[in-house]
LOKE-635071 format. One record per residue: residue number from 1; y, x, z of N, C-alpha, C in turn; residue in three letters. Coordinates in steps of 0.001 Angstrom, whole numbers, always signed. Each point is the difference from the previous one (the first is absolute). Layout:
% residues N
NODE     k      n.py      n.px      n.pz     ca.py     ca.px     ca.pz      c.py      c.px      c.pz     r
NODE   NUM         Y         X         Z         Y         X         Z         Y         X         Z   ala
...
//
This chain:
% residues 195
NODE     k      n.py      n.px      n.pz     ca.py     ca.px     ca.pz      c.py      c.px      c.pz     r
NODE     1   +170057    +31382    +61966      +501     +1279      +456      -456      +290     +1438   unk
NODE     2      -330     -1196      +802      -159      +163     +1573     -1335     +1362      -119   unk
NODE     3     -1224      -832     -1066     -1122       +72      +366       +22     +2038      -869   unk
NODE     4      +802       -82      -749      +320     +1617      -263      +340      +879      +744   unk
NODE     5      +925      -426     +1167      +260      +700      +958      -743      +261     +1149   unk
NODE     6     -1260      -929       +77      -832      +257     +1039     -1088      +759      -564   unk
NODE     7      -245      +458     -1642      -990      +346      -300      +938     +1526      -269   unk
NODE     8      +960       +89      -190      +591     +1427      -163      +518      +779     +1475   unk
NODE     9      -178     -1189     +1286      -662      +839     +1545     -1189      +537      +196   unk
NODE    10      -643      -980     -1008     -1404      +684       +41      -201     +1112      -704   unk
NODE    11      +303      +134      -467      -538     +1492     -1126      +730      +744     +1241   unk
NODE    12     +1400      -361      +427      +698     +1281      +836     -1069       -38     +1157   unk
NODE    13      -111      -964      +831     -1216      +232     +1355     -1234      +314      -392   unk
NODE    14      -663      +499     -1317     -1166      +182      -371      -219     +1337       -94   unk
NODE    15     +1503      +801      +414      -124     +1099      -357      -225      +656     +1754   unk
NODE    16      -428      -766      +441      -828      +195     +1752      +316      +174     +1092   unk
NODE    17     +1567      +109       -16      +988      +202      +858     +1323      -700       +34   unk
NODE    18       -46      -554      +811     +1479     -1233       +62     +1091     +1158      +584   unk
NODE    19      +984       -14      -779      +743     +1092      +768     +1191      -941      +842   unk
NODE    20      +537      +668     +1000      +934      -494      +937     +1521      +440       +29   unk
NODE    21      -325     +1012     -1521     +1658      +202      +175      +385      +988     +1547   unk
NODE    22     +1129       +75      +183      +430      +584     +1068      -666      -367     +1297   unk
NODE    23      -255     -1078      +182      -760      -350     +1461      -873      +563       +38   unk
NODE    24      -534      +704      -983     -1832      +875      +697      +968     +1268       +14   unk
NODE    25      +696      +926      -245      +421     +1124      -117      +798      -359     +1708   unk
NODE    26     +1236     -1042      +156      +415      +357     +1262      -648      -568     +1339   unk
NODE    27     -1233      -735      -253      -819      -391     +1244     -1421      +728       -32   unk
NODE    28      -208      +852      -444     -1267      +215       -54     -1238      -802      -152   unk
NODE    29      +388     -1249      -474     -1170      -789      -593      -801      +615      -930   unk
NODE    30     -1001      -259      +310      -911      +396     -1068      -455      -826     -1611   unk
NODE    31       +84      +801     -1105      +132      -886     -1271     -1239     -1241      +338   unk
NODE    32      +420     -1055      -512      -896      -880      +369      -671      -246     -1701   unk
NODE    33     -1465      -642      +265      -742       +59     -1466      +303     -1654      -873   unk
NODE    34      -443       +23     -1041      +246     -1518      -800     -1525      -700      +782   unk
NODE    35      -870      +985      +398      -816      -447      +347      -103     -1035     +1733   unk
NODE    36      +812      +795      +579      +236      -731     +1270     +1294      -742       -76   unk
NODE    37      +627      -270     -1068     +1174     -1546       -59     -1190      -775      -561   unk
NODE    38      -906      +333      -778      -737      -981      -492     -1055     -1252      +520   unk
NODE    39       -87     +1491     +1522      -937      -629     +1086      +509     -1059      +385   unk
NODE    40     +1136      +387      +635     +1080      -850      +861      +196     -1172      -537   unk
NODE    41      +622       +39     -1164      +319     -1153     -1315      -983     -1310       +71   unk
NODE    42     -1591      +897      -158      -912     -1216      +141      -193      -428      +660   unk
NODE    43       +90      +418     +1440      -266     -1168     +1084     +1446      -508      +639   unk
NODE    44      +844      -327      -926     +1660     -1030      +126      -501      -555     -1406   unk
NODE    45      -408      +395      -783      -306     -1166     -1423      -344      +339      -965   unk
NODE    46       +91      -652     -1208      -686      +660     -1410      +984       +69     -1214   unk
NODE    47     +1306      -190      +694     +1511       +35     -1013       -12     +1313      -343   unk
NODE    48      +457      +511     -1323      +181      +943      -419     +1004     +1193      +698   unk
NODE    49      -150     +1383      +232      +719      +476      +686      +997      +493      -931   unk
NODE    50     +1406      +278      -278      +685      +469     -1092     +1079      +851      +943   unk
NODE    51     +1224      +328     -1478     +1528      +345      +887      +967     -1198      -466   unk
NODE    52      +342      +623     +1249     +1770     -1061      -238     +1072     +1064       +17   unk
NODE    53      +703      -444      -957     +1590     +1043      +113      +697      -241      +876   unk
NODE    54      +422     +1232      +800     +1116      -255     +1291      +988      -195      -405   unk
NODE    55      +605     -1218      +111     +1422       +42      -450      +399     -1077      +665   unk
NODE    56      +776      +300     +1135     +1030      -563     +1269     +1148      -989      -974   unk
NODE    57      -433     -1720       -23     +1032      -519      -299     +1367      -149      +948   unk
NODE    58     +1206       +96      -433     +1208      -408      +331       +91     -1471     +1121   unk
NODE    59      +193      +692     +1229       +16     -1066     +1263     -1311      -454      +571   unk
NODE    60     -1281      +725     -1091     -1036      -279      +602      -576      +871     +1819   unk
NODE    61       -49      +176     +1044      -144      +238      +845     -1451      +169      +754   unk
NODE    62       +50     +1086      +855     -1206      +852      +216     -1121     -1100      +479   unk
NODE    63     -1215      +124      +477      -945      -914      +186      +235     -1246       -16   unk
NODE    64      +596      -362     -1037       -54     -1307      -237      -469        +0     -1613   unk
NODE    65     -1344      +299      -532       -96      -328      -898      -469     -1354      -796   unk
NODE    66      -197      -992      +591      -289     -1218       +84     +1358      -496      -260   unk
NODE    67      +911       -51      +436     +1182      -314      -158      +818      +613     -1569   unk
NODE    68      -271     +1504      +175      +592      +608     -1228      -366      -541     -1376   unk
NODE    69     -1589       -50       +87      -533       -37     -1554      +240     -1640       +37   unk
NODE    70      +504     -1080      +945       -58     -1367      -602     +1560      +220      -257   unk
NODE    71      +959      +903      +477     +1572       -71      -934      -243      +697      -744   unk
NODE    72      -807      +816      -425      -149      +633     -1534      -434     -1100     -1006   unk
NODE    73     -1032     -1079      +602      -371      -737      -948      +971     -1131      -552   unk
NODE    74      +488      -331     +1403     +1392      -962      -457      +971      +390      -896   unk
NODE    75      +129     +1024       +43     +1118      +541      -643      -277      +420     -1502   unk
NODE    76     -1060      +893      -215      -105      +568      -830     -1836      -358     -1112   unk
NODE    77      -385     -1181      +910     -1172      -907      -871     -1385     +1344      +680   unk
NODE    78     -1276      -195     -1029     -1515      +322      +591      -959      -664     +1287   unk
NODE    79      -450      +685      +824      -623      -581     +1128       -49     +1244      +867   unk
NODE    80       +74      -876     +1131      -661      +819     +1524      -894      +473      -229   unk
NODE    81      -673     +1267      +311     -1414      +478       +51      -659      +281     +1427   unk
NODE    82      -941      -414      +718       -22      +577     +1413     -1614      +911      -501   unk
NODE    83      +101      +587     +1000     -1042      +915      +499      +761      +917     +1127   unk
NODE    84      -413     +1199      -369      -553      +948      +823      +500     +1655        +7   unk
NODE    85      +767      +418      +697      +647     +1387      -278     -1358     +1323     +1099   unk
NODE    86      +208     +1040      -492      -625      +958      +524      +750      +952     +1335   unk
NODE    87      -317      +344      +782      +609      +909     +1103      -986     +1058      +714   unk
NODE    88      +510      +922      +527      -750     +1505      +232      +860      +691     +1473   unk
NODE    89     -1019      -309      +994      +887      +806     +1046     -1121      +627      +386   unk
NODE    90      +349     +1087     +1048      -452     +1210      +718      +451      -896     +1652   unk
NODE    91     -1348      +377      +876       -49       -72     +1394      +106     +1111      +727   unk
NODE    92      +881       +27      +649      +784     +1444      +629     -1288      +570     +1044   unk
NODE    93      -706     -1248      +827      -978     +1138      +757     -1741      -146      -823   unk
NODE    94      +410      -482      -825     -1478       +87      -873      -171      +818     -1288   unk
NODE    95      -559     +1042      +186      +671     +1249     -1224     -1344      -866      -933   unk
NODE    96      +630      +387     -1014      -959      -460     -1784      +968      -801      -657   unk
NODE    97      -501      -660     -1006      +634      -660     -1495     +1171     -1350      +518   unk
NODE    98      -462      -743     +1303      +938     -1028      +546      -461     -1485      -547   unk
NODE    99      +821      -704      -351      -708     -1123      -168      +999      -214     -1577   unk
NODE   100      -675     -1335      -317      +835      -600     -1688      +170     -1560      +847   unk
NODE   101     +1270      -410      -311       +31     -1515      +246      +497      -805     -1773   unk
NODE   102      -529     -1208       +19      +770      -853      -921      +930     -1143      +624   unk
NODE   103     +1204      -157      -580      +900      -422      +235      +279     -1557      -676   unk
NODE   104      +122     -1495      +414       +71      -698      -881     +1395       -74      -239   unk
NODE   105       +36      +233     -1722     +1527       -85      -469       +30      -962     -1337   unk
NODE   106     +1035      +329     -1051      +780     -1447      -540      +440     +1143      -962   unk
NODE   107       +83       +41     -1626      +139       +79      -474      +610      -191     -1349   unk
NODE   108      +879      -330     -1119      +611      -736      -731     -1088       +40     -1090   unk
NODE   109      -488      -656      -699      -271      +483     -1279      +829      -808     -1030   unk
NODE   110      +243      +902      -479     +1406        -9     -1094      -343     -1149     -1302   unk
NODE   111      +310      -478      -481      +220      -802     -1274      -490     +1035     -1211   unk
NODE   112      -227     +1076      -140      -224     +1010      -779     -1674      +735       +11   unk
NODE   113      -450      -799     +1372     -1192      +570      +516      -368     +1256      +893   unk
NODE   114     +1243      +487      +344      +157     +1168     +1117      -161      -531     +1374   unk
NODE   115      -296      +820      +760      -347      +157     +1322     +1149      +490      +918   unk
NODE   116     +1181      -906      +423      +761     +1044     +1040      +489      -183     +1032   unk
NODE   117      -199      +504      +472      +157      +204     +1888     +1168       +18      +193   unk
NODE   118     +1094      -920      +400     +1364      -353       -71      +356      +879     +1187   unk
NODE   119      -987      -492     +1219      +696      +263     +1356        -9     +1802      +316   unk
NODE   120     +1759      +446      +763      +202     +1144      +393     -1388      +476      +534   unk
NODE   121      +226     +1529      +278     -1302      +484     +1033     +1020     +1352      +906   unk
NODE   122      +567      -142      +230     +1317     +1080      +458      -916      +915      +548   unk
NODE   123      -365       -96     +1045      -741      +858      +755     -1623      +159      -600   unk
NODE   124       +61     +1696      -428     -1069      +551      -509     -1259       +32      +703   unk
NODE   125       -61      -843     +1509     -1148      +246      +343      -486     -1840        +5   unk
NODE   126      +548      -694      -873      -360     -1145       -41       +21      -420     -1447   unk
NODE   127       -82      +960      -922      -226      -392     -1080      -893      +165      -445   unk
NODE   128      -722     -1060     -1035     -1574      -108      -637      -132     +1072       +58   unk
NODE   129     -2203      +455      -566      +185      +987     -1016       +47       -73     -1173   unk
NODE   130      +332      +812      -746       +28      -201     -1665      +615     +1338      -754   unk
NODE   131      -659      +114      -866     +1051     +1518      -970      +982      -408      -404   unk
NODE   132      +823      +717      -303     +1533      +471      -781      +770     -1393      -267   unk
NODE   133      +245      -670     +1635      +890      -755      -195      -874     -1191       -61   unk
NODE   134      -822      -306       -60      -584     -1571      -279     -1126       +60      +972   unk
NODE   135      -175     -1060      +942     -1572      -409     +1345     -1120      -582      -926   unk
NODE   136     -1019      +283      +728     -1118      -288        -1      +220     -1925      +120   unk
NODE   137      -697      -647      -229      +364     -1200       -92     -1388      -823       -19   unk
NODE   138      -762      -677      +589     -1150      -765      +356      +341     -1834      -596   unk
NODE   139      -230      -313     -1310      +482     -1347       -54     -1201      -929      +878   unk
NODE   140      +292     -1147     +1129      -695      -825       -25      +800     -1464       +99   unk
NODE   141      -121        -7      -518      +156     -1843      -510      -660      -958     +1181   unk
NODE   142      -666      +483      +975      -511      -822     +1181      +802      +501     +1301   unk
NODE   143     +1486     +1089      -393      +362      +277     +1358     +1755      -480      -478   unk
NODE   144      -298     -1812      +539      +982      -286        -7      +908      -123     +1309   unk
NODE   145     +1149      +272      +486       -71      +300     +1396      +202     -1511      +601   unk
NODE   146      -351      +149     +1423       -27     -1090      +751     +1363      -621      +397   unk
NODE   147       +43     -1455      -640      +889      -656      +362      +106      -605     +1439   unk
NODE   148      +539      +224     +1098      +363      -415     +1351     +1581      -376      +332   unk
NODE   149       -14     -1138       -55      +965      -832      +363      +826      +232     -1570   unk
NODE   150     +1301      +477      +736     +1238        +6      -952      -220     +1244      -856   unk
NODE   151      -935     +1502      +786      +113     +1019      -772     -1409      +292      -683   unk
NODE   152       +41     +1553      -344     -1081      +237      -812      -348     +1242      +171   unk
NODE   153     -1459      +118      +449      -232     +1086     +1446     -1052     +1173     -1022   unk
NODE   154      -170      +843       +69     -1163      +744      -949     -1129      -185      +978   unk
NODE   155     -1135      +544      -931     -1083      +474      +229      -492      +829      +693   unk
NODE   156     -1089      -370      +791      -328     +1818      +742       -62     +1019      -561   unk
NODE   157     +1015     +1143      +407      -415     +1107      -273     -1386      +684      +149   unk
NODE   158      -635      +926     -1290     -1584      +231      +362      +326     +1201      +467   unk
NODE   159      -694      +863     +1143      -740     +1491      -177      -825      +197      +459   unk
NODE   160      -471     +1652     -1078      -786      +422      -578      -445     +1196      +756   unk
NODE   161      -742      +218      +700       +35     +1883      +172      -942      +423      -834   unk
NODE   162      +959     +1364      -524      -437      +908     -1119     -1405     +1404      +218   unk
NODE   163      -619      -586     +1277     -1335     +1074      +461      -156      -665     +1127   unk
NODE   164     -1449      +371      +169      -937      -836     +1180      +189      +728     +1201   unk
NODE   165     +1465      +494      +711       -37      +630     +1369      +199     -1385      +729   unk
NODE   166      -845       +99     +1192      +215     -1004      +833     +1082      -197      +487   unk
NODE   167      +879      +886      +848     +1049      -532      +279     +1013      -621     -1229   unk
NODE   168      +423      +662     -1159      +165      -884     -1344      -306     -1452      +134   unk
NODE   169     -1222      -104      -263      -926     -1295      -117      +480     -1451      +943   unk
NODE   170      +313      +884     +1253      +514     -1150     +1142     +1516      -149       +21   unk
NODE   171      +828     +1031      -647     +1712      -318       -79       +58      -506      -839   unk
NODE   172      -817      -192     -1589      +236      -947      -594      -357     -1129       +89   unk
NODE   173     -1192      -154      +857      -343     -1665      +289      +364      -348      +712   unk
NODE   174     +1261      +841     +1148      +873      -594      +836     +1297      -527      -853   unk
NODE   175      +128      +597     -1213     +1153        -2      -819       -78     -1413      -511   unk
NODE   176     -1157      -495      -387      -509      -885      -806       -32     -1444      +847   unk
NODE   177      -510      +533     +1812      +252     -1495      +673     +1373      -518      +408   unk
NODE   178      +636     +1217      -139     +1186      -322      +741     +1588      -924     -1351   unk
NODE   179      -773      +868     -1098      +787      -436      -932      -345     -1747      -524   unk
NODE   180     -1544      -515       +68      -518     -1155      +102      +636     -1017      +665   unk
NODE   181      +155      +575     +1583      +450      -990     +1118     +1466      -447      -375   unk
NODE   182      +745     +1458      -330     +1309      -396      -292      +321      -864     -1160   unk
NODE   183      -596      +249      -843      +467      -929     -1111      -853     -1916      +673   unk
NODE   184     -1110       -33      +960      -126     -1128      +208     +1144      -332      +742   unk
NODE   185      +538      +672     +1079      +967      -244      +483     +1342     -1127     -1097   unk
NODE   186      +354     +1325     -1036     +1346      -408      -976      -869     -1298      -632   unk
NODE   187      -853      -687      -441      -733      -992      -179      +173      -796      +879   unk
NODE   188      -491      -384     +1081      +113      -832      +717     +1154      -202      +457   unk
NODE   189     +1142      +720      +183     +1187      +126      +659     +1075     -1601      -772   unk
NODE   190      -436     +1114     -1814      +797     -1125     -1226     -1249     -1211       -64   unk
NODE   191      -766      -350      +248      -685     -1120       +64      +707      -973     +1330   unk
NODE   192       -56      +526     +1156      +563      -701      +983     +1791      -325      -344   unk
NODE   193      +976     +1021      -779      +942      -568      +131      +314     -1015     -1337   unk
NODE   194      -849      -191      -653       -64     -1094     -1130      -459     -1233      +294   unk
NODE   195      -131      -210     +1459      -583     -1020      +396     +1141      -865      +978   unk
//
């Protein structure tokens, strides 16, 4: 059933336009294509891109999806899934399309072969993209997150800018060093206190 649900995203993203639901209508994002998640997709990996159903388990809690989908699994059997969520912001002094980031997240996959995204997203400007209720979803099986010390730290966040304006070009590769350093930071931090 998993591998049905990633092939029945596809027929929906084949139709050339990933829609965003309300976030492109109240941010002025611009519709983004299947063609540029696809870009993105390939250079983070070669896991299939699918949906996951949003559905906020009971006591599960906001960015902690690493945490959520392993009490979904305890509780209720399947496996963890990690990869990769989609995101879309606008730069207030850089007019055009803005940038796309991927997000490393945690996923349940169900005993049934479904795809679902346990953890809340309360705030609409931090939730995946994805149509009518279900995200975009990037499986990779090589983004397991980094164990440091006692906890369990994610992955760098990637971004993307969505057009070749220079100033663009340099806020996201400022976006990109700064988000690097920090996560070496949370790395080394739980390495030193495990010692």
């Amino acid at each position: 059933m998993f591998w049905d649900i990633l092939r029945n995203a596809k027929r929906a993203r084949d139709s050339g336009q990933v829609s965003v639901g309300a976030t492109c209508k109240e941010t002025g994002i611009q519709p983004i294509s299947k063609e540029e998640i696809d870009t993105i997709a390939r250079t983070i990996g070669d896991g299939p891109i699918g949906l996951a159903h949003h559905e906020p388990d009971d006591g599960a809690e906001a960015h902690r999806c690493f945490e959520n989908a392993t009490m979904k699994v305890t509780r209720d059997g399947g496996q963890v899934m990690f990869g990769w969520t989609f995101h879309s912001r606008l730069v207030e002094n850089i007019p055009g399309p803005g940038y796309l980031f991927a997000a490393h997240h945690a996923v349940w996959h169900a005993p049934d072969g479904r795809l679902v995204d346990v953890t809340p997203h309360p705030d609409p400007k931090h939730r995946p993209l994805g149509p009518d209720g279900s995200i975009l979803f990037l499986v990779d099986r090589n983004a397991v997150p980094v164990q440091t010390g006692n906890q369990v730290a994610p992955r760098p966040t990637r971004f993307f800018a969505r057009d070749a304006d220079p100033r663009l070009l340099t806020y996201v590769e400022e976006l990109n060093r700064k988000e690097n350093e920090a996560c070496s930071e949370i790395y080394a931090q739980g390495d030193e206190a495990s010692r």
